[in-house]
C-alpha positions as CSV (number, residue, x, y, z in Angstrom):
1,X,-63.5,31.1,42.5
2,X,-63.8,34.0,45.1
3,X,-67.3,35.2,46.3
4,X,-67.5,38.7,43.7
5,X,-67.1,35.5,41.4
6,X,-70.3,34.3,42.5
7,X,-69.5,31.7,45.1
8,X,-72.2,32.9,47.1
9,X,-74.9,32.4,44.6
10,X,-78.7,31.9,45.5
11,X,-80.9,29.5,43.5
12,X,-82.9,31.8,42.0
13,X,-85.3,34.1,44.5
14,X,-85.3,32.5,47.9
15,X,-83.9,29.6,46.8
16,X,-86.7,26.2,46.4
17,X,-89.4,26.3,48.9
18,X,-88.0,29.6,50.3
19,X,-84.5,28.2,51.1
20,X,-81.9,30.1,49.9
21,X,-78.8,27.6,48.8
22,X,-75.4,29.1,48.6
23,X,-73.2,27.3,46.4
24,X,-69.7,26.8,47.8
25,X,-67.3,26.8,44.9
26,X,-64.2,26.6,46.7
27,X,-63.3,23.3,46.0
28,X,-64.6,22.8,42.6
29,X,-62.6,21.3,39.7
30,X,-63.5,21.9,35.9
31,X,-62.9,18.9,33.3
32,X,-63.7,18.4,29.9
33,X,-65.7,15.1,28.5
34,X,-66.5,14.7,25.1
35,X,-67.9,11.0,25.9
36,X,-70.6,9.9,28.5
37,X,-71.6,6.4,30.1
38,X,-74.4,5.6,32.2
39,X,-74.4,2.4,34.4
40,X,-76.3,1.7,37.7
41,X,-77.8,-1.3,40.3
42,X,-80.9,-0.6,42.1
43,X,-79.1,1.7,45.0
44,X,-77.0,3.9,42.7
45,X,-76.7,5.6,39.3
46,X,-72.9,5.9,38.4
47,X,-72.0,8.3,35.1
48,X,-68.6,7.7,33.9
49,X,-66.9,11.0,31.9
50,X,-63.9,10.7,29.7
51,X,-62.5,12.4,26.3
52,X,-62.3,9.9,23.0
53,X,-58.8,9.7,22.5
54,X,-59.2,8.1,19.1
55,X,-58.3,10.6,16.4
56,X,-58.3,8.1,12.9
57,X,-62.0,7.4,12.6
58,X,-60.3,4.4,10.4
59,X,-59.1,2.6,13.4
60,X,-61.0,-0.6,14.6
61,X,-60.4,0.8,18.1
62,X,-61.9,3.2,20.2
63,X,-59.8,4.4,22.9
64,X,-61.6,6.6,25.6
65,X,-60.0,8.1,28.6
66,X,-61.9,7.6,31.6
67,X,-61.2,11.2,34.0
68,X,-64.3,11.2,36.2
69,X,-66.9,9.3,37.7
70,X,-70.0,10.3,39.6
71,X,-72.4,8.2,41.8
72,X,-75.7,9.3,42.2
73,X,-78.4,7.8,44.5
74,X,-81.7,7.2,41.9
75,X,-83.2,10.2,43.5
76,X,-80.6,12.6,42.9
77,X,-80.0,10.7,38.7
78,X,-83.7,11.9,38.1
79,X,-83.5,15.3,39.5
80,X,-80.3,15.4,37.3
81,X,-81.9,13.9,34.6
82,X,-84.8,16.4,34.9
83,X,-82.7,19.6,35.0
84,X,-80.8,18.2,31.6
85,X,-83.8,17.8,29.8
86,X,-84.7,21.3,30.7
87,X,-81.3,23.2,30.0
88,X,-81.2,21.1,27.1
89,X,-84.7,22.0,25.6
90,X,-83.8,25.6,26.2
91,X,-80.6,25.2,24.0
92,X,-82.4,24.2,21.2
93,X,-85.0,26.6,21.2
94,X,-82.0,29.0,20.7
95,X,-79.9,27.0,18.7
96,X,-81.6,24.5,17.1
97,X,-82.3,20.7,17.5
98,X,-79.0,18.6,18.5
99,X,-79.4,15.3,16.3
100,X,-78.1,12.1,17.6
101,X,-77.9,9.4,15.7
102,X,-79.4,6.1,17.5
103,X,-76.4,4.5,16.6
104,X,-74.3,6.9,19.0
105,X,-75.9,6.4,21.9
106,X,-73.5,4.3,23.6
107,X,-75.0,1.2,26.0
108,X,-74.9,0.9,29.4
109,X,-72.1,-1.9,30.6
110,X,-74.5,-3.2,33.2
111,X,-78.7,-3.5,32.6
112,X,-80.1,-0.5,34.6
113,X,-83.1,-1.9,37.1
114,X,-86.4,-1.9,35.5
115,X,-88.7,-1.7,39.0
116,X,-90.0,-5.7,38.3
């Protein structure tokens, strides 16, 4: 994306605590997941991202293409987690509540740290 693109974007005015951040999209790379995983240890968050590749809802077997996976320290998975919960409550005071069944929500492969 070239700068009149908005490669040289601030965050907002003067940026958090009056540093401006310029966002360097030069290198970015733009992928599509319609399927999210969330696994960590006590030193790092990891998201997994792929597409569900299983198109007969009667099959037995869920296949899901795994494209991208991010590792977060925890520090960095709660500001994340944070600005989510923020764009996401904006969403649906525009367009309504997203419901998700409990039964979606897929489970972590490995038990996330409790802070015992």
């Amino acid at each position: 994306m070239s700068k009149e693109q908005g490669g040289n974007r601030p965050a907002g005015p003067g940026g958090e605590g009056g540093i401006r951040v310029r966002w360097d999209d030069t290198g970015m790379r733009s992928s599509y997941a319609n399927v999210c995983n969330v696994t960590g240890t006590r030193e790092e968050i990891v998201l997994l991202f792929g597409v569900n590749q299983s198109w007969n809802a009667a099959s037995r077997e869920l296949v899901i293409q795994l494209l991208e996976r991010i590792t977060l320290n925890p520090y960095a998975a709660k500001r994340l987690n944070l600005l989510l919960a923020r764009v996401l409550k904006e969403y649906e005071s525009r367009y309504g509540a997203l419901p998700i069944e409990v039964g979606e929500q897929p489970r972590p492969s490995e038990p996330l740290p409790t802070g015992e």
